[in-house]
N, CA, C and O atoms as CSV, one atom per row, in Angstrom:
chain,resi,resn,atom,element,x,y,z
A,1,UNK,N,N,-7.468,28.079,32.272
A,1,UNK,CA,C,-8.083,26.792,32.026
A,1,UNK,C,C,-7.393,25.766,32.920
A,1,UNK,O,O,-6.212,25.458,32.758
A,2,UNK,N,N,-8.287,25.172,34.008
A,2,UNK,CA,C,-7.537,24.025,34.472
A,2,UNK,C,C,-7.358,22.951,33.713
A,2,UNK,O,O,-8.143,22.590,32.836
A,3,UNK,N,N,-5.687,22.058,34.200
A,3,UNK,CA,C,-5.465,21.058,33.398
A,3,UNK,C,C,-5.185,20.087,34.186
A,3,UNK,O,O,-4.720,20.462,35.263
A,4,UNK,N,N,-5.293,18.985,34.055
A,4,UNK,CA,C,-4.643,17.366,34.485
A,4,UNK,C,C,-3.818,16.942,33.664
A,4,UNK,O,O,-4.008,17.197,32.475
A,5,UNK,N,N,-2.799,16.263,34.024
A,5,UNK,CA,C,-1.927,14.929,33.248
A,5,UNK,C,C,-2.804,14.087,33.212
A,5,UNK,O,O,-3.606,14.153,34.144
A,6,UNK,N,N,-3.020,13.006,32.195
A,6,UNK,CA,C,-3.615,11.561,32.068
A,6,UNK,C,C,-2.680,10.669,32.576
A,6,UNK,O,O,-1.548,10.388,32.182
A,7,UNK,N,N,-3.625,10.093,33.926
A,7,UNK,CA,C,-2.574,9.131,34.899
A,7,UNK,C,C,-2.392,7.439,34.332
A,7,UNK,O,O,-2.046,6.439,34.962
A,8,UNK,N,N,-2.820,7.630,32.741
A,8,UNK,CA,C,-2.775,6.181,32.275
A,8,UNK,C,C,-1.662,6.163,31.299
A,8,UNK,O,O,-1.460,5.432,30.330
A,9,UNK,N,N,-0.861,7.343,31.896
A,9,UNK,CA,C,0.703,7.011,30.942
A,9,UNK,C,C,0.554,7.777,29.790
A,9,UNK,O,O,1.223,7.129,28.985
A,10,UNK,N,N,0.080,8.804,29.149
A,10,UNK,CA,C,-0.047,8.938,27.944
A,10,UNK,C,C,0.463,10.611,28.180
A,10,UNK,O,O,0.270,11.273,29.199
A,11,UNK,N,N,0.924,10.908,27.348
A,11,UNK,CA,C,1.235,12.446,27.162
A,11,UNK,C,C,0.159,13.875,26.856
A,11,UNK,O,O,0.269,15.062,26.549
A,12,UNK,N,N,-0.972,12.810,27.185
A,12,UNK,CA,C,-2.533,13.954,27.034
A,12,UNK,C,C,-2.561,14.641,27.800
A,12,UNK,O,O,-2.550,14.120,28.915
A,13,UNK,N,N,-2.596,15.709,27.778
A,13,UNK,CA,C,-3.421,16.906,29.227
A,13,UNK,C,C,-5.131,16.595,29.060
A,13,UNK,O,O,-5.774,16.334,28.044
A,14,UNK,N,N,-5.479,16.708,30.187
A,14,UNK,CA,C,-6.867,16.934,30.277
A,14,UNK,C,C,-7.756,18.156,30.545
A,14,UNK,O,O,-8.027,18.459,31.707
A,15,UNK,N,N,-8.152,18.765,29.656
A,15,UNK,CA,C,-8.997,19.857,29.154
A,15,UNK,C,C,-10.118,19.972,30.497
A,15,UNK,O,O,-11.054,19.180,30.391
A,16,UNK,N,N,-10.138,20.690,31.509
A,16,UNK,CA,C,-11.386,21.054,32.410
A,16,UNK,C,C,-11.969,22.089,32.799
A,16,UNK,O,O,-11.795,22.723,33.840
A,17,UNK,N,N,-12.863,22.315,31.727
A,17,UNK,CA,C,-13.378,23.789,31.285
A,17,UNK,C,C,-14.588,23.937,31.708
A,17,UNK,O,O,-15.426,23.037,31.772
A,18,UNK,N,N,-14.747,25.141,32.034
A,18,UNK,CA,C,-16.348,25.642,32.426
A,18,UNK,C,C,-16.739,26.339,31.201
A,18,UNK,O,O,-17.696,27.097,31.360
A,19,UNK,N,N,-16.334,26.292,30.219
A,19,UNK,CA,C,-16.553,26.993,28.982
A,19,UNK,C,C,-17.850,25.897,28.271
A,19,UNK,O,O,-17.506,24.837,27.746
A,20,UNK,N,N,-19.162,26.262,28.331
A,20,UNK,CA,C,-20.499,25.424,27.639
A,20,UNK,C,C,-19.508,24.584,26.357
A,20,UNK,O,O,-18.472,25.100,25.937
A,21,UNK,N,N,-19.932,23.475,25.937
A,21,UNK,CA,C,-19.336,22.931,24.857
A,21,UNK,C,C,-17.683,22.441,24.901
A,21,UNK,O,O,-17.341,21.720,23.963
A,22,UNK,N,N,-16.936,22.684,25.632
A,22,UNK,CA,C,-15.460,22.585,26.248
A,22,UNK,C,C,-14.907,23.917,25.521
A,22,UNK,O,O,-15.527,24.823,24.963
A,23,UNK,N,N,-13.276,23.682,25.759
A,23,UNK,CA,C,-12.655,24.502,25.151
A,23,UNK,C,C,-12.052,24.463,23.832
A,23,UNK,O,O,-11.708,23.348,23.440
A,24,UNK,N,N,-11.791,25.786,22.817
A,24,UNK,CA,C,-11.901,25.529,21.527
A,24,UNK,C,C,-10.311,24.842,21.522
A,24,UNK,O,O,-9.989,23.936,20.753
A,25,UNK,N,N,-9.511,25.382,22.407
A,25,UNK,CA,C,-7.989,25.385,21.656
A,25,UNK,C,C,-7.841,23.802,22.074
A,25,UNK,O,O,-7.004,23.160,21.439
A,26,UNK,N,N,-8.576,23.140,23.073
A,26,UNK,CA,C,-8.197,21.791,23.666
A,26,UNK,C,C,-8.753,20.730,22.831
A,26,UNK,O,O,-8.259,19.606,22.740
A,27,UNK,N,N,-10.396,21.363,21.881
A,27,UNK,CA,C,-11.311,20.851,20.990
A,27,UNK,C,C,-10.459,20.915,19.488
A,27,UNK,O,O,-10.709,20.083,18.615
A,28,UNK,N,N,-9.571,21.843,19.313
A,28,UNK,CA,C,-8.612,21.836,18.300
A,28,UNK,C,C,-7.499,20.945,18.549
A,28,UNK,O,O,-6.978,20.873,17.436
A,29,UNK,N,N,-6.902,20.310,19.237
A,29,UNK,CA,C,-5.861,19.336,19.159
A,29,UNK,C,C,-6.064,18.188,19.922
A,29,UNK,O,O,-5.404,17.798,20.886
A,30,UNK,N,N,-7.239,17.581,19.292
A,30,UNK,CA,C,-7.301,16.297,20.249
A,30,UNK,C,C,-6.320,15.039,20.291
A,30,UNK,O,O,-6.622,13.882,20.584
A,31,UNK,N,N,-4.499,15.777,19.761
A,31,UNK,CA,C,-4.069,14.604,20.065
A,31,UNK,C,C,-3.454,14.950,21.283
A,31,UNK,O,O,-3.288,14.026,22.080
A,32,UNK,N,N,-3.016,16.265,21.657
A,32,UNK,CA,C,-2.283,16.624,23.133
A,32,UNK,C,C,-3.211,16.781,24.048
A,32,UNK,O,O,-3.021,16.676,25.259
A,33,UNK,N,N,-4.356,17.064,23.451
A,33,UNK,CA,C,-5.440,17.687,24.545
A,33,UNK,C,C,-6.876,16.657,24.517
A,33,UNK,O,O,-7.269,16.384,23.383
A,34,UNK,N,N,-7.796,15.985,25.862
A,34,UNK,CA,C,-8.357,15.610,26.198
A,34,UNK,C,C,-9.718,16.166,26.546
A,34,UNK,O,O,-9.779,16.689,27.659
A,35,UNK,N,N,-10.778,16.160,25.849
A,35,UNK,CA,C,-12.108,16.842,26.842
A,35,UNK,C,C,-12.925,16.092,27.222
A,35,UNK,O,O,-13.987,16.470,27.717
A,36,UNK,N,N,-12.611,14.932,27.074
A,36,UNK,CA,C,-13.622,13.753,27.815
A,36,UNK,C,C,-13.003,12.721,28.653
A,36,UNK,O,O,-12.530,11.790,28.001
A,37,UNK,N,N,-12.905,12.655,29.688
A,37,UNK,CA,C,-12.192,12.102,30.573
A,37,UNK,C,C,-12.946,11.278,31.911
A,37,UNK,O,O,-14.149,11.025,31.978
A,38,UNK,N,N,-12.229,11.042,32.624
A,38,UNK,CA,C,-13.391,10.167,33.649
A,38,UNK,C,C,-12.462,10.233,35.134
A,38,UNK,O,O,-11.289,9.860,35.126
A,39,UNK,N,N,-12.984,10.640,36.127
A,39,UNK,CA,C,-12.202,10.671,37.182
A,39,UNK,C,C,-12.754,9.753,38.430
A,39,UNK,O,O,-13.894,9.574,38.859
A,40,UNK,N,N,-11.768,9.364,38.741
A,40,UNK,CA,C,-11.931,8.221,40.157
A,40,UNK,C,C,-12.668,9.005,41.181
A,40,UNK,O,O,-12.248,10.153,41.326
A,41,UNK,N,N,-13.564,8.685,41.847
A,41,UNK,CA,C,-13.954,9.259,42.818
A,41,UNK,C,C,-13.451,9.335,44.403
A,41,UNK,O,O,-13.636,10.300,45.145
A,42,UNK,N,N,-12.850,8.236,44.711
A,42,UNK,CA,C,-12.014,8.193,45.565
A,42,UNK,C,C,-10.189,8.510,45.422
A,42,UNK,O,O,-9.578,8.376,46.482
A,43,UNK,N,N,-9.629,8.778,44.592
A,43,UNK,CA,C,-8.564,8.556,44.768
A,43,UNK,C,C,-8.172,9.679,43.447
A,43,UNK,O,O,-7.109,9.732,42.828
A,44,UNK,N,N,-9.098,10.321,43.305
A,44,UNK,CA,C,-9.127,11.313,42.193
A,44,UNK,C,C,-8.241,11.231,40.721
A,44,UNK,O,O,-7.958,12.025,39.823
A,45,UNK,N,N,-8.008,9.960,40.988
A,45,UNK,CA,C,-7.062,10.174,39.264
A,45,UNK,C,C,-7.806,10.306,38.232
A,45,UNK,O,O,-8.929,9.803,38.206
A,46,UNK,N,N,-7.119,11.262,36.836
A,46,UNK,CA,C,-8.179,11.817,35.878
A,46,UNK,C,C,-7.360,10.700,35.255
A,46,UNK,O,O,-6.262,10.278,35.618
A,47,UNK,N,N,-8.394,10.170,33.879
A,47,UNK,CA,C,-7.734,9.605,33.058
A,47,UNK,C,C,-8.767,10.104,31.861
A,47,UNK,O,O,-9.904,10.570,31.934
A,48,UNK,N,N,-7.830,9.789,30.623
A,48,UNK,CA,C,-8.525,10.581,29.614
A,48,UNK,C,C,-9.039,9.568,28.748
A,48,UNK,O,O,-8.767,8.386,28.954
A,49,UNK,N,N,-10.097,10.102,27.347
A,49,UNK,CA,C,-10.789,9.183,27.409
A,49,UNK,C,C,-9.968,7.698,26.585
A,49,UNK,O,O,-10.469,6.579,26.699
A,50,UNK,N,N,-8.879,7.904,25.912
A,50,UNK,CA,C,-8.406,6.788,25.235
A,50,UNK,C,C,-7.730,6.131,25.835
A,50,UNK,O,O,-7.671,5.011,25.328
A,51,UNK,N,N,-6.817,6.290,27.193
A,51,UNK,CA,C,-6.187,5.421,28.221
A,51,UNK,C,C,-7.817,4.882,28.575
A,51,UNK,O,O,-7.971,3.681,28.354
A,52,UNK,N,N,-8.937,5.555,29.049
A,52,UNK,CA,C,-10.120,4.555,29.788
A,52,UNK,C,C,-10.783,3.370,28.614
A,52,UNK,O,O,-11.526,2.477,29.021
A,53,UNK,N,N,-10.530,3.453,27.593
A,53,UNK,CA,C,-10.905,2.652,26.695
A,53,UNK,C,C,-9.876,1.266,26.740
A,53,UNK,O,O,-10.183,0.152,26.315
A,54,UNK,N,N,-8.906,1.554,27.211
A,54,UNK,CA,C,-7.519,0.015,27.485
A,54,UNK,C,C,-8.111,-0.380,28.565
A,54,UNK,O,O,-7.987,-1.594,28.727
A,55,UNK,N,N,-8.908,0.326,29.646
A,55,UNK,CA,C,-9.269,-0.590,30.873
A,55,UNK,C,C,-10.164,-1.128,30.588
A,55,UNK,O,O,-11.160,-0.548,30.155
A,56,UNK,N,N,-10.062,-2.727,30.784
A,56,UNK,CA,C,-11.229,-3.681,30.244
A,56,UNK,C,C,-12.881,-3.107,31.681
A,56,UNK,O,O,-13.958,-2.663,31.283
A,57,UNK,N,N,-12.609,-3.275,32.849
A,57,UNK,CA,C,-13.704,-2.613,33.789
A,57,UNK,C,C,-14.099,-1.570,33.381
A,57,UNK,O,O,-15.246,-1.644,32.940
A,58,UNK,N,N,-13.539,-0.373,33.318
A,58,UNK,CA,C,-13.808,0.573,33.766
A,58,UNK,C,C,-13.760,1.151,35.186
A,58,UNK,O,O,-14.478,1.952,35.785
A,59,UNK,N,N,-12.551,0.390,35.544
A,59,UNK,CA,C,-12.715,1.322,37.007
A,59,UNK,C,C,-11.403,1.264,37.675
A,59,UNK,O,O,-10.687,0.264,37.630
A,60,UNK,N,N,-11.124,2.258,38.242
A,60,UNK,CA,C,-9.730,2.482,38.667
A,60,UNK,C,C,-8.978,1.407,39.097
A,60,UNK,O,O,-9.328,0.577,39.935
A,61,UNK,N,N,-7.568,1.464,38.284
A,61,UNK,CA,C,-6.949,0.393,39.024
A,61,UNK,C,C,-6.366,0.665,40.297
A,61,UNK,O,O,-6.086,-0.282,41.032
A,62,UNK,N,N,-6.186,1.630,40.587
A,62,UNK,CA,C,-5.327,1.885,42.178
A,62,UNK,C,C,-6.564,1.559,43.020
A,62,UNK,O,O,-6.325,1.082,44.129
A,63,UNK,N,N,-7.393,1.673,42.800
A,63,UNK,CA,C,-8.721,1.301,44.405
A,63,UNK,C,C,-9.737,0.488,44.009
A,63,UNK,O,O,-10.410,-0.085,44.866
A,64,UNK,N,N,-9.985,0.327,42.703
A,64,UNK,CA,C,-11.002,-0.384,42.222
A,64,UNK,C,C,-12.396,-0.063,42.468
A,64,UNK,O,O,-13.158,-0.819,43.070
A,65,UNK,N,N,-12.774,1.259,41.914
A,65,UNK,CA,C,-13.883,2.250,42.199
A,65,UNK,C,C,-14.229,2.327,40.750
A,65,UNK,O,O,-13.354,2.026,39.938
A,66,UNK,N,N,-15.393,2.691,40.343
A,66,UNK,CA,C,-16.022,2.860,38.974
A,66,UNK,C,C,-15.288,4.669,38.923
A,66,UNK,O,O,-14.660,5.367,39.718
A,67,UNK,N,N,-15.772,4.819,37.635
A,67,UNK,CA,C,-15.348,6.150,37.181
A,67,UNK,C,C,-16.675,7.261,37.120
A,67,UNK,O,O,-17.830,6.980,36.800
A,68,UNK,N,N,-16.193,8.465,37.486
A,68,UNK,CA,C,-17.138,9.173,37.216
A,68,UNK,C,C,-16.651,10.145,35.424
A,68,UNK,O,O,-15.605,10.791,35.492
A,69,UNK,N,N,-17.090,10.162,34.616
A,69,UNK,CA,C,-17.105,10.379,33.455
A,69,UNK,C,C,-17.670,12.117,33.095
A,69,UNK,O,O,-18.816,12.557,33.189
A,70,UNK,N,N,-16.690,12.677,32.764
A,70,UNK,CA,C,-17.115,14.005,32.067
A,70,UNK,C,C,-16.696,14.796,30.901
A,70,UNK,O,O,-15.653,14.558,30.292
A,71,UNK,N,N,-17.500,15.724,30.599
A,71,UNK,CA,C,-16.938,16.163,28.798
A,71,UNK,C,C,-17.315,15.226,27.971
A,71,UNK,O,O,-16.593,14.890,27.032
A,72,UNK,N,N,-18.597,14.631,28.223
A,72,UNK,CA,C,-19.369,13.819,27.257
A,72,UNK,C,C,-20.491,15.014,26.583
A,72,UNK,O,O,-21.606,14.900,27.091
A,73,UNK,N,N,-20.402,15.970,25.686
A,73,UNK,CA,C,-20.843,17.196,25.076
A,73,UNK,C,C,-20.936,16.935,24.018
A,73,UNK,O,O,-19.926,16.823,23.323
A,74,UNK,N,N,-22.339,16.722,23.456
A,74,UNK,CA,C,-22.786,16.376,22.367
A,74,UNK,C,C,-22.472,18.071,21.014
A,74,UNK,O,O,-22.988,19.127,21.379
A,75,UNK,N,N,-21.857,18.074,19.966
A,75,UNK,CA,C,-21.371,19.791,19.485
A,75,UNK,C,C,-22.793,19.600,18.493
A,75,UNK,O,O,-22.841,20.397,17.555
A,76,UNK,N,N,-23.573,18.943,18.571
A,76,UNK,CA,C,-24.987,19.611,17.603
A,76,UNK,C,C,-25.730,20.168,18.726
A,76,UNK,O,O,-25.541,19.997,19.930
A,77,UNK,N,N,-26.781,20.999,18.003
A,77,UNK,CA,C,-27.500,21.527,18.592
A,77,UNK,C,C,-28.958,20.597,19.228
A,77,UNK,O,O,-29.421,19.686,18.542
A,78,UNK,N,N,-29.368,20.838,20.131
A,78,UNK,CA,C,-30.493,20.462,20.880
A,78,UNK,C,C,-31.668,20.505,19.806
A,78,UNK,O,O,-31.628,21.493,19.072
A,79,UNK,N,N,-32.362,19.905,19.659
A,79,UNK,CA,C,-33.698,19.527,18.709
A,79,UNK,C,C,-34.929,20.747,19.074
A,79,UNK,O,O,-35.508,20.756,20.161
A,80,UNK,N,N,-35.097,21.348,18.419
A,80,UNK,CA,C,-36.346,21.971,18.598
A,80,UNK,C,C,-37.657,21.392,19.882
A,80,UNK,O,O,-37.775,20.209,20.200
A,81,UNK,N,N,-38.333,22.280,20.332
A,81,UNK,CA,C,-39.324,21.388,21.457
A,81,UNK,C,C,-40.517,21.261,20.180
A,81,UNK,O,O,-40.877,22.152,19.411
A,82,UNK,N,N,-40.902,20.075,20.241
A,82,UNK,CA,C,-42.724,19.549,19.360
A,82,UNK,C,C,-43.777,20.636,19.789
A,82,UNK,O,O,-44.211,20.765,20.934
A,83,UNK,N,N,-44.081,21.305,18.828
A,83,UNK,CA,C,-45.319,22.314,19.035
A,83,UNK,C,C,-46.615,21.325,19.318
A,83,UNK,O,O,-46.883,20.343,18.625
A,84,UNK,N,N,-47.268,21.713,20.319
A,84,UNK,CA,C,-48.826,20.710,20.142
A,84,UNK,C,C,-50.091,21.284,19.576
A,84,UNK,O,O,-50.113,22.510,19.477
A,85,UNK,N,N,-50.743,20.870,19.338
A,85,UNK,CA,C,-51.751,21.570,19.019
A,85,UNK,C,C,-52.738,21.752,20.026
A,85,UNK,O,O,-52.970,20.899,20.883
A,86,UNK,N,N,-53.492,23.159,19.917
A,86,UNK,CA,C,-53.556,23.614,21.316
A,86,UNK,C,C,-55.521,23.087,20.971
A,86,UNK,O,O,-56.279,22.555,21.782
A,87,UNK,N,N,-55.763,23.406,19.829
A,87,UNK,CA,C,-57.260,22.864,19.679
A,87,UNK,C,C,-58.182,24.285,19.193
A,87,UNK,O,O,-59.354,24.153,18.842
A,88,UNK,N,N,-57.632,25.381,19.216
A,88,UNK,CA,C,-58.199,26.896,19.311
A,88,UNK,C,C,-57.557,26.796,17.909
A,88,UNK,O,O,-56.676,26.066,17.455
A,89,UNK,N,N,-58.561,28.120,17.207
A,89,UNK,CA,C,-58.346,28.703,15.962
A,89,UNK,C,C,-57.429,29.805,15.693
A,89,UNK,O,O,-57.539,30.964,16.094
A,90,UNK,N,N,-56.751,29.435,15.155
A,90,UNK,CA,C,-55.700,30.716,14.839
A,90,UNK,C,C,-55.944,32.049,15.067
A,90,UNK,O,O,-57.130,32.376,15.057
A,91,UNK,N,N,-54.999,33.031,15.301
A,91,UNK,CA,C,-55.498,34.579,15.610
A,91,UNK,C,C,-56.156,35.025,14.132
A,91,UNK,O,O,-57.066,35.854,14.168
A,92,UNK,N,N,-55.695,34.468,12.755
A,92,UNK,CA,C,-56.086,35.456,11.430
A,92,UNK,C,C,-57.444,34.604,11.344
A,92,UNK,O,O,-58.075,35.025,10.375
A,93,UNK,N,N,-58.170,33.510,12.023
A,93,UNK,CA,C,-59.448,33.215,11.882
A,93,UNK,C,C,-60.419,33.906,12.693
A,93,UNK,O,O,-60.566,33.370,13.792
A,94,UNK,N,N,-61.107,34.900,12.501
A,94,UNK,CA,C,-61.634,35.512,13.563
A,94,UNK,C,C,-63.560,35.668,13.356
A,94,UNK,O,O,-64.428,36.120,14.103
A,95,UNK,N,N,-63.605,34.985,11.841
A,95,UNK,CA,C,-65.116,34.463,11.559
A,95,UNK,C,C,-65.235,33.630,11.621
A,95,UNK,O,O,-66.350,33.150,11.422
């Protein structure tokens, strides 16, 4: 599992998983471990998500670039798709 330090001072690692949904053991201790984080695009610093919540912008202080934001993973499931109605009679109607 790759990890980052949080470059906003805080003792968080940052969780960067290819695992669908993040990772469980990083999703189990969200006080050492980070899965939503936001990284500078120029100057690549990760910061995690409760140091990015003290920055009043949102955007890096070393270059002053917006953040790109990831491990925003919603843990419910996706909603069913709306059946439509197609306008045809069922297969058990056949008179």
């Amino acid at each position: 599992m790759p990890a980052y330090a949080c470059t906003g001072g805080c003792t968080r690692m940052i969780s960067v998983s290819a695992i669908p949904g993040g990772n469980p053991v990083a999703k189990s201790d969200p006080e050492n471990w980070a899965v939503n984080y936001g990284r500078c695009d120029t100057c690549k610093a990760h910061w995690c998500d409760r140091c990015m919540q003290k920055l009043a912008p949102k955007e890096c202080p070393a270059c002053k670039k917006a953040f790109t934001m990831f491990g925003l993973v919603e843990d419910k499931a996706p909603a069913p798709p709306e059946a439509k109605p197609t306008g045809a009679k069922p297969w058990w109607k056949f008179w």
